[in-house]
Structures are given as structure tokens and as C-alpha cells.
TORPANU-666990 format. One record per residue: x, y, z of N, C-alpha, C in turn; residue number from 1; residue in one letter. Coordinates in steps of 0.001 Angstrom, whole numbers. Each point is the difference from the previous one (the first is absolute). Layout:
% residues N
+---------+---------+---------+---------+---------+---------+---------+---------+---------+-----+------+
!     n.x !     n.y !     n.z !    ca.x !    ca.y !    ca.z !     c.x !     c.y !     c.z ! pos ! code !
+---------+---------+---------+---------+---------+---------+---------+---------+---------+-----+------+
!       X !       Y !       Z !       X !       Y !       Z !       X !       Y !       Z ! NUM !    a !
...
+---------+---------+---------+---------+---------+---------+---------+---------+---------+-----+------+
END
This chain:
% residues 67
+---------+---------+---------+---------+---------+---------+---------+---------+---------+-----+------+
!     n.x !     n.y !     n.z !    ca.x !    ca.y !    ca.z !     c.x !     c.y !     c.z ! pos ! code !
+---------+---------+---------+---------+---------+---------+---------+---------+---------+-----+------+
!  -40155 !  -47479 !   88201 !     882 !    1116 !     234 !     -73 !     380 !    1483 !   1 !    x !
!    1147 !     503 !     427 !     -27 !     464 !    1579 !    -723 !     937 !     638 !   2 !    x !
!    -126 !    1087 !   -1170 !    -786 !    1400 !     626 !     536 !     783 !    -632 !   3 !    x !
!    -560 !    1487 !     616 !     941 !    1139 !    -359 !    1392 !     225 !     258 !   4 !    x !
!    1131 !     -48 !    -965 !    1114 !     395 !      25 !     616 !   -1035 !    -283 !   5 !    x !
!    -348 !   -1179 !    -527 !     451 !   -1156 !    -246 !     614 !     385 !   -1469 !   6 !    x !
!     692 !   -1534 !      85 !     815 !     273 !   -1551 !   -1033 !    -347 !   -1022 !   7 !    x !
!   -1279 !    -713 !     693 !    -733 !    -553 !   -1266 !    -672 !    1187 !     -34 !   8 !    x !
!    -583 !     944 !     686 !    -327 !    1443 !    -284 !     607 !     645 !    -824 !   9 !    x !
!     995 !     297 !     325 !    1584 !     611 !    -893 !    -464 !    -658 !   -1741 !  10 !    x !
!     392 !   -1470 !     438 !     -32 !    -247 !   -1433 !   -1312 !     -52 !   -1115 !  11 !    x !
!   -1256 !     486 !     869 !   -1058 !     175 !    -617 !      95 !    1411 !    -644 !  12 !    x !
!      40 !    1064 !    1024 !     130 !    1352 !    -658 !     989 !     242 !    -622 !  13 !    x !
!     950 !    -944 !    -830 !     726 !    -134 !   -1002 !    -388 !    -439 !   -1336 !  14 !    x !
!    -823 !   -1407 !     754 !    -591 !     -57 !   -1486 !   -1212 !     786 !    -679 !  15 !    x !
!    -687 !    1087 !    1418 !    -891 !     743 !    -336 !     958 !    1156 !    -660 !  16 !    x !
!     924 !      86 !      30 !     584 !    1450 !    -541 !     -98 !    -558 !   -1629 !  17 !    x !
!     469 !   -1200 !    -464 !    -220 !    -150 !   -1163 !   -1799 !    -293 !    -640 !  18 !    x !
!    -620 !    -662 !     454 !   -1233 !    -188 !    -495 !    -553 !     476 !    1013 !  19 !    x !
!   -1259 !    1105 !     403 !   -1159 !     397 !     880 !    -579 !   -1688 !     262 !  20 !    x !
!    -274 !     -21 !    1101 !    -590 !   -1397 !     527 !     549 !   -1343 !     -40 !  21 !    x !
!    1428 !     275 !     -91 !     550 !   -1334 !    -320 !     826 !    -642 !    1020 !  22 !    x !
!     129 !    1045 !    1360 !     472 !      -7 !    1090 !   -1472 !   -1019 !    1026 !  23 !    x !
!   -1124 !     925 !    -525 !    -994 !    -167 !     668 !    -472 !   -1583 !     -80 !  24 !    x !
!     554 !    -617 !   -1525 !    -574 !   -1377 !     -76 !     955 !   -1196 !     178 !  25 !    x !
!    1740 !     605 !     190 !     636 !    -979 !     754 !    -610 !     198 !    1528 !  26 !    x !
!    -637 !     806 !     924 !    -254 !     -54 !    1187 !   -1316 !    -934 !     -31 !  27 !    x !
!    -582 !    -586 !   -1169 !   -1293 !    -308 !     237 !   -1280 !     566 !     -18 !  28 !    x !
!     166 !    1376 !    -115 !   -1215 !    1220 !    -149 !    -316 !      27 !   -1043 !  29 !    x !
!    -450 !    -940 !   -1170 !    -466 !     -22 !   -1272 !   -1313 !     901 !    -416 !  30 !    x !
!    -669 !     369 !     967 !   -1096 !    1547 !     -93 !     730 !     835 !    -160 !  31 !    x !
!     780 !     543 !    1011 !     470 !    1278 !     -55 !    1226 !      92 !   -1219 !  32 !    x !
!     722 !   -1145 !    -614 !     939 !    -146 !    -537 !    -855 !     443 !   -1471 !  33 !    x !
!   -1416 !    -547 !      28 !    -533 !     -54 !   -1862 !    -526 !    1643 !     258 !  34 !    x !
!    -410 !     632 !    1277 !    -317 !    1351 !     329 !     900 !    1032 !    -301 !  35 !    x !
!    1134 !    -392 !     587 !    1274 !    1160 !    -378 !     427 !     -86 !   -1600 !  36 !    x !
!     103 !   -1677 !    -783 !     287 !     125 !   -1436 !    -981 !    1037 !    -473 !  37 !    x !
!   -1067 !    -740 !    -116 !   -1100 !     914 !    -861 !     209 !    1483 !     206 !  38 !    x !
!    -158 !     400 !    1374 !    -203 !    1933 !     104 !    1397 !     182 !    -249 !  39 !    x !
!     814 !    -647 !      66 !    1421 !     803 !   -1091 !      47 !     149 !    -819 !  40 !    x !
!    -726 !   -1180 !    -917 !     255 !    -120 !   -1599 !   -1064 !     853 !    -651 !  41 !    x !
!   -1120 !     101 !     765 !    -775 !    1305 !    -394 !     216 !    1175 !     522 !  42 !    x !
!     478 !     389 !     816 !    1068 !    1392 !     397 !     575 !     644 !    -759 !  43 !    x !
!    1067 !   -1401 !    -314 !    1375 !     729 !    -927 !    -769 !     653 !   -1532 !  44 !    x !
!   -1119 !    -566 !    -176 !    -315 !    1229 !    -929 !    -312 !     863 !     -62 !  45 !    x !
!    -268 !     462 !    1186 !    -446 !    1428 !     181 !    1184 !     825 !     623 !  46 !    x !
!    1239 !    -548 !      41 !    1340 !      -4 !     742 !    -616 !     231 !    1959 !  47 !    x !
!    -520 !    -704 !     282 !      97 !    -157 !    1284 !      79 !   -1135 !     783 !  48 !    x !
!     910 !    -943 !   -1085 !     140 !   -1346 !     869 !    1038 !     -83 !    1070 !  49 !    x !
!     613 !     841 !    -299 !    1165 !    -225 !     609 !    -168 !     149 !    1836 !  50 !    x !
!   -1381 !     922 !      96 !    -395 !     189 !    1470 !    -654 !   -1689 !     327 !  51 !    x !
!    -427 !   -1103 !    -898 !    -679 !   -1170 !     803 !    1412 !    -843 !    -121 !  52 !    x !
!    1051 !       2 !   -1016 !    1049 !    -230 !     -89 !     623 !     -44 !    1601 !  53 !    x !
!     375 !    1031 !     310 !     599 !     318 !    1049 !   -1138 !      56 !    1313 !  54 !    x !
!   -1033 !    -613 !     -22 !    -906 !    -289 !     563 !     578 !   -1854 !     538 !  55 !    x !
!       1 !    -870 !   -1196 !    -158 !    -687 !      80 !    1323 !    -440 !     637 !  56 !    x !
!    1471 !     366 !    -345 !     980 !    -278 !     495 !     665 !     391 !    1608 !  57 !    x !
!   -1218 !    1439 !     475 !      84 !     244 !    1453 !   -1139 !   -1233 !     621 !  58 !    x !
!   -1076 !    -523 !    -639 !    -840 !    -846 !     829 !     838 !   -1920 !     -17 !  59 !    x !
!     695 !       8 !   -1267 !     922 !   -1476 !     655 !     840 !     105 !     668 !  60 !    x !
!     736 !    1439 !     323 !     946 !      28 !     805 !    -389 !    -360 !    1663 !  61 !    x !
!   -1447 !     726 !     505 !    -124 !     439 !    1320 !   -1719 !   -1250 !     -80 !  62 !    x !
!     203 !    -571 !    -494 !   -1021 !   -1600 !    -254 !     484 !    -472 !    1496 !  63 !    x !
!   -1110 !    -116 !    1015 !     321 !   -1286 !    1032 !   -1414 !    -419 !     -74 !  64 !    x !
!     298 !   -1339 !    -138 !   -1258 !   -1193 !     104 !    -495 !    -448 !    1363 !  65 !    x !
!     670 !     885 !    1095 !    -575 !    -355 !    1131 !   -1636 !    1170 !     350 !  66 !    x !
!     177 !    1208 !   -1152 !    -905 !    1176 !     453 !    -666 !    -607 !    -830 !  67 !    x !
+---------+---------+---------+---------+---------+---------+---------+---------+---------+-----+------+
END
């Protein structure tokens, strides 16, 4: 992927809008991708997933692999 603001960025925090971490593991970040599933899916039962949710879809958006 190019960096921040790229389309492959774009199209990560898309697929993070549908699955938490799923943005994170088309970029290759398979830690942080199984990090964001898990603390969502245990969140949303306490109804506070939606904050790692939207966690996870602001961190594939602004993802550069050069920092």
C-alpha cells in the first residue's frame, strides 16, 4: 500500500467499517487486526464496541508503513 491517504487505505477502513480488524489484515497488520477483532467482539457486550469499532476503522484509514 502507498501510505496514508491512499486508496488501499481508503479501501481498508472500509473493510474495517464492516468487520473491526479486517482493514488491519488486508494491510498486513495481522496483530493489531486479531487485537481490534477480539476487543470488539468482547466490547459489544458490554455495548462498548462500537468505540474499538470506530477505533479500528480511523487506524486503517491514517495506517502509513513508512512510521
Amino acid at each position: 500500500m502507498a501510505g496514508q491517504g491512499s486508496g488501499g487505505n481508503v479501501l481498508a477502513a472500509l473493510c474495517s467499517f464492516f468487520i473491526p480488524g479486517l482493514g488491519q489484515l488486508l494491510q498486513g497488520r495481522l496483530l493489531m487486526a486479531i487485537l481490534q477483532f477480539v476487543l470488539a467482539a468482547g466490547l459489544w457486550f458490554f455495548l462498548m464496541g462500537w468505540l474499538v469499532h470506530l477505533w479500528s476503522i480511523i487506524d486503517a484509514a491514517r495506517y502509513d508503513p513508512g512510521r
